[in-house]
C-alpha positions in Angstrom: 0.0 0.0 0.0 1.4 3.5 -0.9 2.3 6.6 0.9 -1.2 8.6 2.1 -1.8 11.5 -0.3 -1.0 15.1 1.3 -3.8 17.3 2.7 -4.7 19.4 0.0 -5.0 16.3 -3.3 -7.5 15.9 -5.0 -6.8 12.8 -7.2 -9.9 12.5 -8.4 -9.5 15.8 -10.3 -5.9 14.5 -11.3 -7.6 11.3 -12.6 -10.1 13.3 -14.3 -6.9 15.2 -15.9 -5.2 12.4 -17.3 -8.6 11.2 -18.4 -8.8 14.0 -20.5 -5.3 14.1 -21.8 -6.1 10.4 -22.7 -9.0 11.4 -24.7 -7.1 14.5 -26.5 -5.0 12.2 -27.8 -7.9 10.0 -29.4 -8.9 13.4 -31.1 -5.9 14.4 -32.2 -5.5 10.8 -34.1 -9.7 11.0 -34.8 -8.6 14.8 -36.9 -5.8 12.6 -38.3 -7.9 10.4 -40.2 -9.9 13.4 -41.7 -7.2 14.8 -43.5 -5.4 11.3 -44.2 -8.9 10.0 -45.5 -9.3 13.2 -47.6 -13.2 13.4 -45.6 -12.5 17.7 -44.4 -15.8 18.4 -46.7 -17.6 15.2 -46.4 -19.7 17.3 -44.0 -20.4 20.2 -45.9 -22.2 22.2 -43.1 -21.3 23.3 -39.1 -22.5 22.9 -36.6 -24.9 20.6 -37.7 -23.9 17.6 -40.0 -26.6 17.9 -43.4 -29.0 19.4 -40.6 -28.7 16.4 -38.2 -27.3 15.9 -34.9 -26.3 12.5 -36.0 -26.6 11.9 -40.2 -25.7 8.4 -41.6 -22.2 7.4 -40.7 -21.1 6.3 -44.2 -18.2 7.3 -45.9 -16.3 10.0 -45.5 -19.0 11.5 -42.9 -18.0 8.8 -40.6 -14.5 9.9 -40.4 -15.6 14.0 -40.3 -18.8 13.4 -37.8 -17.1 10.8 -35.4 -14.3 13.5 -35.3 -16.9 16.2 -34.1 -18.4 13.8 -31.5 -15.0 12.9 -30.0 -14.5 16.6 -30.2 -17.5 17.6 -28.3 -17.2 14.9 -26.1 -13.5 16.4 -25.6 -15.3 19.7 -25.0 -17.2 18.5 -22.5 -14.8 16.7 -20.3 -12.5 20.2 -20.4 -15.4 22.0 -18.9 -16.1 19.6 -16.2 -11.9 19.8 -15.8 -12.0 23.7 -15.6 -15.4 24.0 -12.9 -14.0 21.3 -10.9 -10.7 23.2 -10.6 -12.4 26.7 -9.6 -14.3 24.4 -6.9 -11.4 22.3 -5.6 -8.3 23.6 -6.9 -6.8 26.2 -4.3 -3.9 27.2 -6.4 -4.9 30.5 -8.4 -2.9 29.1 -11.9 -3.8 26.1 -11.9 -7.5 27.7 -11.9 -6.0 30.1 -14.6 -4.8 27.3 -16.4 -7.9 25.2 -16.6 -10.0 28.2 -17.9 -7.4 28.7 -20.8 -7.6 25.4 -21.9 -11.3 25.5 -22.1 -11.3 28.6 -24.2 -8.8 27.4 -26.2 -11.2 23.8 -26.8 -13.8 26.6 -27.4 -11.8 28.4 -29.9 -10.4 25.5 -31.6 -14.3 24.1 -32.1 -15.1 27.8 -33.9 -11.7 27.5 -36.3 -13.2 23.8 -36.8 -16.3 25.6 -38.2 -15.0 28.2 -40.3 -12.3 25.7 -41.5 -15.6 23.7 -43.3 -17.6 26.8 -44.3 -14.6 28.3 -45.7 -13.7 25.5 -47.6 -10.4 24.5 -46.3 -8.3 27.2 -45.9 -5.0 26.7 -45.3 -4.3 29.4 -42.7 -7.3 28.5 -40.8 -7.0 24.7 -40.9 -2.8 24.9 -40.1 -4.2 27.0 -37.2 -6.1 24.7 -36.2 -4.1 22.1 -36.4 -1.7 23.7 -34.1 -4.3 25.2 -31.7 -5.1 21.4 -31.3 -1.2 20.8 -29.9 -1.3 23.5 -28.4 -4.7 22.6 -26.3 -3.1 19.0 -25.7 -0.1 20.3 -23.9 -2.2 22.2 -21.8 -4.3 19.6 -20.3 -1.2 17.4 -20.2 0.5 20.2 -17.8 -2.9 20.3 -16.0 -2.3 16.4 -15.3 1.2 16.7 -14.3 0.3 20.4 -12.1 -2.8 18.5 -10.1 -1.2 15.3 -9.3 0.1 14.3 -5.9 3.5 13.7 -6.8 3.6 17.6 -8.3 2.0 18.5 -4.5 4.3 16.7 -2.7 7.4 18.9 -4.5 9.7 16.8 -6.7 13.4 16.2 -5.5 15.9 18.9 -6.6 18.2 17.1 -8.9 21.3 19.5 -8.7 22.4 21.3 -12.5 25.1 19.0 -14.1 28.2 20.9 -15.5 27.6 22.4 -19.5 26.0 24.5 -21.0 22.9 25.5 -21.8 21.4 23.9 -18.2 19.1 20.8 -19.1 15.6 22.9 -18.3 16.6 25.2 -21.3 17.8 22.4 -23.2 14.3 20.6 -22.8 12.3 23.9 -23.6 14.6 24.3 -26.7 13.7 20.5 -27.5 10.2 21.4 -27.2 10.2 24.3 -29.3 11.9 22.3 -31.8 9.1 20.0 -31.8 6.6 22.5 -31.8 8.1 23.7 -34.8 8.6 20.6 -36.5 4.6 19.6 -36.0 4.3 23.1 -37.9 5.4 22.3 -40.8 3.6 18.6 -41.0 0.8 20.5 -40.6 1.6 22.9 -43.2 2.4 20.0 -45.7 -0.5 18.2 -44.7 -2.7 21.0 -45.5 -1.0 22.1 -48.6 -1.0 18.6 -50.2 2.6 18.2 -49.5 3.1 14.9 -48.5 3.9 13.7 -51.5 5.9 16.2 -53.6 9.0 14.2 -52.6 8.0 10.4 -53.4 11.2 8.6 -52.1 12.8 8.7 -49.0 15.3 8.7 -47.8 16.7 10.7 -51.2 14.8 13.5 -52.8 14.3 12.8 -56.3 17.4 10.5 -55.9 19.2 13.4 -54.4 20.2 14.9 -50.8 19.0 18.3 -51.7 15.9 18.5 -54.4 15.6 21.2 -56.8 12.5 23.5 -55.3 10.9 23.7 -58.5 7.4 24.2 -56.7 6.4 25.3 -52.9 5.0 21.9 -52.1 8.9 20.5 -52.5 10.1 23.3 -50.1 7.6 22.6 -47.9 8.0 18.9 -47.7 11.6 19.0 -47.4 11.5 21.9 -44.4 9.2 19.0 -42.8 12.7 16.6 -43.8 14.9 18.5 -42.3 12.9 19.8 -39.2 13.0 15.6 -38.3 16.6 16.2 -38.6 16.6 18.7 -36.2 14.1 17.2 -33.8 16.5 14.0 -33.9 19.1 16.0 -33.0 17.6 17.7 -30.4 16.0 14.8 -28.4 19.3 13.0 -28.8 20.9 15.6 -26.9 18.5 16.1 -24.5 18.9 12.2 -23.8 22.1 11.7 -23.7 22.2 14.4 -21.4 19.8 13.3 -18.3 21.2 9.5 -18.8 24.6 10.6 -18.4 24.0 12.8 -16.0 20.6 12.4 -14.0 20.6 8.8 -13.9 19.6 8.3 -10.2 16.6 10.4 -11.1 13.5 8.4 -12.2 11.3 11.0 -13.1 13.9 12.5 -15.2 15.5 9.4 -16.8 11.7 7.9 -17.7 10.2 10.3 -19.5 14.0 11.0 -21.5 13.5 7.1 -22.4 10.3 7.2 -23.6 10.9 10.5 -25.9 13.6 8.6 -27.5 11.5 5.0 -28.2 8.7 8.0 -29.7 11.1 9.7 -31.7 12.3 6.0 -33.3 8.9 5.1 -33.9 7.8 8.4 -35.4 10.8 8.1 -38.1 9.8 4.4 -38.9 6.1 6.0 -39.5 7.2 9.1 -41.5 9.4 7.1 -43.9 6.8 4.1 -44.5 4.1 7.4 -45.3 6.3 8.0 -48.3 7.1 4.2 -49.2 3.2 3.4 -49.2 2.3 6.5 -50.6 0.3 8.3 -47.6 -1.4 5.0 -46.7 -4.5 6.2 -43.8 -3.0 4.6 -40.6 0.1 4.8 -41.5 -0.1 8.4 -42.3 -2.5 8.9 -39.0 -0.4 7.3 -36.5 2.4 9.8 -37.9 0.6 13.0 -36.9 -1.0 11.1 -33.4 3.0 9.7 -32.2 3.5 13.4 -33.1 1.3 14.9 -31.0 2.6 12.4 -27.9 6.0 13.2 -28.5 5.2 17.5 -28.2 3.4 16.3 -24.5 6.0 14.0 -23.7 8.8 16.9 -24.4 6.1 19.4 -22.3 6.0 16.8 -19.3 10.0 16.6 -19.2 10.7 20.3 -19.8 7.6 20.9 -16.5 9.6 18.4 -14.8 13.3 19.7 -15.2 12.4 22.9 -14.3 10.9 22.0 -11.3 13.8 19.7 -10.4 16.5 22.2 -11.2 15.2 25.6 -10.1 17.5 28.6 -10.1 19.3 28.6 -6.9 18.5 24.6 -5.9 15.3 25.6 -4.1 12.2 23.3 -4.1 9.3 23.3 -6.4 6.1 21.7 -7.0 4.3 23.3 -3.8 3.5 26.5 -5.0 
């Protein structure tokens, strides 16, 4: 039997976080398989689906409303999330927090809406896109802030020698992620994802000629999963050579590396079978788990190596 929680948990409301992060991934992967089954205007009006709250799931409408169900269902969860925070939750940002994640589910539904009536627009549907990772991280950080362990105040790990300190090199990691889902989105939006066909040349060559914007864009995507490799190496190498007594750094480093391995295997069999749905799908949900993941260690490695060695996490 485990350690008693500390006055003050709620881990019901942390359950109900995780719950909810759980769930935002299924969306994320359910808005996958709209744009990898082609089904953005199988739906051609919002908010209603031909003027039903629940039309004939056949064809492409399956794909585009099961994805407005999960998201509404999604919705509804981050409401419960945000009043059961500004009931129970005594820490003012965490409150803050919750709130801003439910405007941004809010938003993100609107964007959803002029993304169909609009026809696709590229601005509007790489926005949302993005608004969607940027949503996810959010609850994922409401997980991590409102669970007991967080409470309880992690161990300081103590900065290893080099420079720049691990904290900045995780929110640098992140960023590079962040970025790097930009651009998928971008080429996924733009029809890009197959204006290179072979991998791991371009056109039998390491640098293509950009004769059109969809090559450019496809191999910025290329070459941002260059960086991001880089990147997450580094941060790896760094907490296992360094932090290795520290579980809760050490785990989540781990698991960021077996995401980035599989996310590589996906992006280069979505070019050898030509975009093929799951394949393609599970490329933009690992995505979406690796920019969490990266959020969840960067949250954590500032918390264990604050300026000045002082605790965190209670605050």
């Amino acid at each position: 039997m485990g350690p008693a929680a500390p006055a003050g948990d709620n881990v019901g409301l942390h359950r109900f976080a995780v719950f909810t992060a759980l769930a935002t991934t299924f969306l994320i992967f359910a808005g996958g398989l709209v744009t990898s089954t082609g089904s953005g205007l199988a739906v051609p009006d919002w908010p209603l689906s031909y003027g039903m709250f629940f039309p004939p799931m056949v064809g492409g409408v399956f794909y585009e409303h099961g994805h407005r169900m999960v998201a509404a269902f999604v919705g509804l969860l981050t409401c419960v999330l945000a009043v059961w925070a500004a009931l129970r939750e005594d820490r003012r940002w965490v409150r803050w927090l919750s709130i801003g994640a439910l405007l941004a589910v809010i938003f993100q539904a609107i964007l959803g809406g002029i993304t169909v009536r609009y026809l696709l627009p590229t601005p509007v549907s790489v926005s949302h896109a993005m608004l969607a990772q940027t949503f996810y991280c959010a609850v994922v950080a409401l997980a991590l802030f409102t669970s007991p362990d967080w409470k309880r105040g992690l161990p300081v790990a103590g900065d290893r020698a080099g420079a720049p300190s691990l904290p900045f090199l995780c929110a640098m990691t992140t960023g590079a992620v962040y970025l790097q889902l930009l651009l998928g989105a971008l080429m996924r939006h733009t029809g890009s994802g197959l204006a290179i066909p072979d991998f791991p040349l371009a056109f039998g060559r390491l640098v293509p000629a950009f004769e059109t914007p969809n090559v450019a864009i496809h191999f910025a995507h290329r070459v941002g999963a260059l960086l991001v490799t880089g990147m997450i190496v580094w941060t790896s190498v760094r907490i296992l050579s360094g932090y290795r007594r520290h579980a809760r750094l050490v785990r989540p480093a781990i698991l960021i590396a077996g995401l980035l391995t599989v996310q590589l295997t996906l992006g280069a069999f979505t070019v050898w079978s030509e975009k093929a749905v799951m394949i393609t799908t599970f490329h933009v949900a690992n995505g979406a788990v690796i920019l969490a993941a990266s959020v969840f260690l960067t949250i954590r490695s500032f918390a264990m190596l604050p300026p000045g060695g002082a605790r965190r996490g209670t605050a």
